[in-house]
C-alpha positions, -999 to 999 in steps of 0.1 A, spaced: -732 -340 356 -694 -333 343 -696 -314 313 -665 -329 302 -676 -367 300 -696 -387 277 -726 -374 291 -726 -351 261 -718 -377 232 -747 -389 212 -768 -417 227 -749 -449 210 -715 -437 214 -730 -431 254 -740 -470 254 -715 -485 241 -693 -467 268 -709 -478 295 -708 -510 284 -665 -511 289 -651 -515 319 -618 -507 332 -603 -526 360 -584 -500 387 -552 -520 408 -550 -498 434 -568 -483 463 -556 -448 475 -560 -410 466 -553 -417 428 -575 -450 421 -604 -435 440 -600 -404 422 -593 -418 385 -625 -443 397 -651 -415 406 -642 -398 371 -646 -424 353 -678 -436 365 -691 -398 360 -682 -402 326 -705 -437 316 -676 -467 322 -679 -495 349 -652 -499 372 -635 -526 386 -611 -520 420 -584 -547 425 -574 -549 462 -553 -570 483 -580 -564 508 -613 -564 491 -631 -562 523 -620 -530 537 -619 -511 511 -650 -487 523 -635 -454 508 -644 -461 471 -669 -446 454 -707 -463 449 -708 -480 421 -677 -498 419 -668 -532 419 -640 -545 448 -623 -578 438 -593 -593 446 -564 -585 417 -568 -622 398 -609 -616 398 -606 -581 391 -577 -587 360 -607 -614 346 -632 -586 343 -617 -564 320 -586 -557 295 -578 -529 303 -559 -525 334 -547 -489 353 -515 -497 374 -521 -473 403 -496 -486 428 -464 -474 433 -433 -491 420 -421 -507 451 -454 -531 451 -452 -541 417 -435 -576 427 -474 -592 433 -479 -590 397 -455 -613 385 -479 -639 401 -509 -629 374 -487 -635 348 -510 -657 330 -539 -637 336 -527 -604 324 -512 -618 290 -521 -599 259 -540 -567 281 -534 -533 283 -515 -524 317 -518 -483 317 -488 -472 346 -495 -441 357 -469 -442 387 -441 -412 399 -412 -413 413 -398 -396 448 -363 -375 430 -359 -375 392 -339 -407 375 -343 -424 411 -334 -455 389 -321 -467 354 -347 -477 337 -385 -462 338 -415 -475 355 -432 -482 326 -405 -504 313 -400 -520 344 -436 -531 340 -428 -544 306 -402 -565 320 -418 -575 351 -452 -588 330 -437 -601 298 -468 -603 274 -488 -572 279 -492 -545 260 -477 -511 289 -490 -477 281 -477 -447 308 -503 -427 314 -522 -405 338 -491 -394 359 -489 -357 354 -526 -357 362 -534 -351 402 -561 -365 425 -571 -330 430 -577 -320 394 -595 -356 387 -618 -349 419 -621 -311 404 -631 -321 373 -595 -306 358 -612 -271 352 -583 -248 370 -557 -277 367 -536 -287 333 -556 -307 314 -526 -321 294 -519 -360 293 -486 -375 282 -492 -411 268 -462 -435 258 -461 -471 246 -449 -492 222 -481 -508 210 -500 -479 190 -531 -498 191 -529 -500 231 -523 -463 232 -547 -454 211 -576 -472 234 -558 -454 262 -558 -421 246 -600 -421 238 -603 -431 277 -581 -394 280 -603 -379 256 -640 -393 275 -626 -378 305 -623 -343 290 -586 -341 297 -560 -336 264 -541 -369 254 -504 -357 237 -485 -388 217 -451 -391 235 -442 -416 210 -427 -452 219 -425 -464 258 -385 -450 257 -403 -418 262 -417 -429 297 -386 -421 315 -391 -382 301 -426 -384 308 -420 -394 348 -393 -366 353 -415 -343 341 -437 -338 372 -410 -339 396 -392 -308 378 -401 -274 397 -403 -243 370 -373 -262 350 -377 -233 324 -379 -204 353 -350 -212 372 -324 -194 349 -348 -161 345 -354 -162 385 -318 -167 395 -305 -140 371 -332 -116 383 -324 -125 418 -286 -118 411 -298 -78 394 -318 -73 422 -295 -83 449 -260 -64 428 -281 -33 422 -302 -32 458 -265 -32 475 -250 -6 446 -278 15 454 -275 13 495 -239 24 492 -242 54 473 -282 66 489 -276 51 523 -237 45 537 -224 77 518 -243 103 531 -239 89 563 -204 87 563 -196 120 548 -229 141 560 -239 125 586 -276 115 576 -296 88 582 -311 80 551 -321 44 557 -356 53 549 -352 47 516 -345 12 518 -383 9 518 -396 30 487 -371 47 470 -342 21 469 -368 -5 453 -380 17 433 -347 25 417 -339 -13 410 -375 -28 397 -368 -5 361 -332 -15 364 -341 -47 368 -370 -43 342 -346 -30 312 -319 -50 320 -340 -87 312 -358 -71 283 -327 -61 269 -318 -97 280 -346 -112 261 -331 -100 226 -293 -103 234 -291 -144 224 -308 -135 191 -284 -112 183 -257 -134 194 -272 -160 172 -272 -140 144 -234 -131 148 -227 -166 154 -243 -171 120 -229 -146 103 -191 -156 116 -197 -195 104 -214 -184 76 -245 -214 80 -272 -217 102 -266 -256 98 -243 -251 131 -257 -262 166 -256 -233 191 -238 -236 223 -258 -250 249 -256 -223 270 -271 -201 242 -301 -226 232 -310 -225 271 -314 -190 273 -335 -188 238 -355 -208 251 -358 -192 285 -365 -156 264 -405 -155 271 -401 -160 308 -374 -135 305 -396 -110 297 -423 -122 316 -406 -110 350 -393 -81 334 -431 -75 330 -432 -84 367 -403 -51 377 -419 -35 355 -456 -35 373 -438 -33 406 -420 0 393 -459 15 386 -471 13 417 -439 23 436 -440 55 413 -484 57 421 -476 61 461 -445 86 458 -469 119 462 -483 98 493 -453 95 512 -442 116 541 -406 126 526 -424 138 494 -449 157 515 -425 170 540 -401 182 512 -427 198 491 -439 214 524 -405 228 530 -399 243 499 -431 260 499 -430 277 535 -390 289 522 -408 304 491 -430 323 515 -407 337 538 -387 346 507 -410 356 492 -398 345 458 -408 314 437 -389 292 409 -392 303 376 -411 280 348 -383 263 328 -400 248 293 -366 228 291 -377 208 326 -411 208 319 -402 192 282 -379 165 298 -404 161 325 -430 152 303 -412 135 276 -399 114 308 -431 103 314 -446 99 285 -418 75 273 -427 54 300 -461 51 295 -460 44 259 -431 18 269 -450 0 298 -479 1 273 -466 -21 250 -442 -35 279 -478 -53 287 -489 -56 248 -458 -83 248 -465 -104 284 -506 -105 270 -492 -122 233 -471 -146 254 -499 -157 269 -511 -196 254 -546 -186 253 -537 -155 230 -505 -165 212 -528 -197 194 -550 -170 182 -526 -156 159 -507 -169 129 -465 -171 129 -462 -140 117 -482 -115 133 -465 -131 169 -434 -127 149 -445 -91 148 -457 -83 185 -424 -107 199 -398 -88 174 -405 -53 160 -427 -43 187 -403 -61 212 -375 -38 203 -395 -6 200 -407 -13 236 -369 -19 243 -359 15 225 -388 36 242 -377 18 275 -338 30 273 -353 63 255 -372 66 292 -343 60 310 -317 81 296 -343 113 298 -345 105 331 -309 108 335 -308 146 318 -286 167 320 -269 144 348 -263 115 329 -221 118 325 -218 150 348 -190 145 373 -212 158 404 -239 124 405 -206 101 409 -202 91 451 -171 70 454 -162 75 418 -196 49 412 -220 65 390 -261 65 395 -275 28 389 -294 39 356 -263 48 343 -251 7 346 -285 -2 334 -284 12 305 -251 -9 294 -270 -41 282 -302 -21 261 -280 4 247 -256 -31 238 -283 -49 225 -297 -18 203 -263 -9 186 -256 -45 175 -292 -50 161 -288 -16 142 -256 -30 128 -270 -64 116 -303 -44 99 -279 -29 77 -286 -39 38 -257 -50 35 -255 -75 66 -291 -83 67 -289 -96 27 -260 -120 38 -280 -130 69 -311 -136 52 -295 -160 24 -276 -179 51 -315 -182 68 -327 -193 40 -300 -222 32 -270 -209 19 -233 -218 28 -200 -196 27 -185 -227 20 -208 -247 -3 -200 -247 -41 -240 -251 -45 -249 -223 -26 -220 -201 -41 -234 -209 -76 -273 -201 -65 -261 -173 -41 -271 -145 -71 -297 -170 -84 -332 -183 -68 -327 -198 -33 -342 -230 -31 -368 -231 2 
């Protein structure tokens, strides 16, 4: 039995279930699906089908009736036909006056026409009470019990008694009902399962641009210059090496990315002097695209580990270190011990560590599951002040990487310096400008233009040295 049903409800609250039936218009994946569920979970169900006969795919226990006898049986009806067939109910009128008609029908392209489904319903069968429902849920997760699917139902309608009723039938079937408000919302609530990643498009295309801009940057300085001016084929390194140069590019770069538009904010702030401002669009787009920012940052970041793990197992490692070591021989003289390399060296890598550390510290508190379990302020915390001391450790890694080299004259190739040198424009950006604003003096004025104050405003003025009201 479905852990998830009524099974598990006391005894009367059981009974009393399984006395309600809910009448099903419709036939394919869905209907059977929604159907087999809800008999699992205690109701009776009633199938309403053009062709009552040859219907032999629904599950045992279920009623088949034409849609008039099916309509009489219950008052509660699911709508699980698709928007094109909806002309046969205008006929039932009279029989589907005063019940509940749940729609829980999608659309082929978002907006695919001016008004909604659900309130084309509402206009098609004047008198009934339309709830939307049910369409963000799949036949899949219904036949899978929703235990690896989302278990999250969007529920719209006008009539709050209707879509309360709808909402327990959510609830019985162990999936989570979410108020959308009035059926105005419907239109929202269809779009929604036709959007692919709407919040990870931004993050992916931007990543996608770093990685293509640095992979070629990297090929014409490692690849076409030494083989225009030496000669070498060096287009092995398109495999390991180049990659391995852009994932931490790419990995600094949107972390440093994830805290730029909360700087910006804060300068936008501080220039109108009120926070009672709208943000460009652009800007509230990115804020809100800042934890899947960092989550493929995380992404560059792992990717950067494990190229780093298999550099002693590659043949050009092996073949170089195997070189230097018979010369040594045969010269019979080794490299002295430097403490200054060995320092850097070390410090190189233990920067890294410490900043991948909490590099993963940030994607786990992202996490749903993990970021419920804590209150505002300790996210506020992990996402903030450990956020930009995993950006500081990141650039600190970067630029001791970089040594001794970092502005010598001898690393540029076609007057273009290394990659890491570029990468470290946005971080070290980001860094200066957040130093700035946690100065005493600009952080007081931001914090009393958080809080409610106005350059502007006579009332704030007045109550600027005073208490701020909350």
């Amino acid at each position: 039995m479905e852990k998830n049903c009524t099974d598990a409800l006391p005894l009367t609250m059981n009974s009393s279930k399984n006395q309600e039936t809910v009448c099903i218009f419709g036939t394919g994946d869905f209907g059977r699906s929604l159907g087999f569920k809800m008999l699992q979970c205690g109701y009776t169900v009633v199938f309403g089908s053009r062709n009552p006969q040859t219907s032999s795919l629904l599950p045992n226990g279920a009623e088949v009736l034409s849609h008039a006898e099916a309509a009489q049986k219950s008052d509660i009806i699911i709508i699980a036909i698709q928007r094109e067939h909806y002309d046969f109910l205008t006929d039932l009128t009279e029989v589907l006056k005063g019940k509940i008609l749940v729609d829980v029908s999608n659309n082929l392209k978002i907006n695919q026409y001016q008004e909604s489904n659900a309130e084309y319903l509402a206009q098609l069968v004047p008198g009934t009470h339309v709830v939307k429902a049910f369409n963000t849920i799949s036949a899949w997760a219904l036949q899978s019990g929703a235990l690896d699917a989302s278990r999250q139902v969007f529920v719209c309608g006008n009539d709050s008694k209707a879509k309360q009723r709808v909402m327990d039938i959510v609830r019985s079937l162990g999936l989570t009902p979410l108020d959308q408000g009035s059926l105005m919302a419907a239109s929202e609530i269809e779009n929604y399962p036709l959007q692919l990643f709407p919040m990870w498009r931004f993050p992916l295309y931007l990543s996608a641009a770093l990685c293509i801009f640095f992979f070629f940057y990297c090929v014409v300085r490692e690849v076409i210059y030494p083989y225009v001016y030496e000669k070498k084929d060096q287009t092995f390194r398109l495999a390991i090496s180049i990659p391995n140069r852009v994932c931490p590019i790419a990995a600094l770069v949107l972390l440093a990315l994830v805290y730029l538009p909360g700087v910006i904010a804060a300068i936008l702030q501080l220039y109108r002097g009120t926070k009672y401002r709208r943000f460009p669009d652009w800007l509230d787009h990115w804020m809100l695209c800042r934890k899947q920012l960092g989550l493929v940052a995380l992404g560059f970041a792992f990717l950067h580990v494990l190229y780093t793990l298999v550099i002693p197992i590659r043949y050009y490692v092996r073949w170089r270190i195997r070189n230097i070591t018979i010369n040594q021989v045969k010269s019979n003289k080794d490299d002295p011990f430097s403490t200054t390399t060995a320092w850097l060296s070390d410090s190189y890598v233990a920067l890294g560590i410490l900043g991948f550390s909490l590099f993963v510290l940030l994607g786990i508190t992202s996490l749903p599951s993990v970021s419920n379990m804590v209150n505002w302020r300790e996210f506020r915390f992990v996402q903030s002040k450990l956020g930009y001391l995993t950006l500081i450790l990141c650039t600190a890694h970067t630029l001791v990487y970089g040594g001794k080299r970092f502005l010598s004259p001898s690393i540029l190739r076609w007057y273009l310096p290394s990659a890491y040198v570029l990468a470290l424009i946005v971080p070290c950006t980001v860094l200066v400008l957040k130093f700035v604003l946690i100065l005493p003096c600009i952080d007081k004025t931001l914090t009393h233009i958080r809080q409610g104050w106005e350059r502007n405003s006579k009332i704030s003025k007045s109550t600027l040295n005073g208490k701020m009201d909350i």
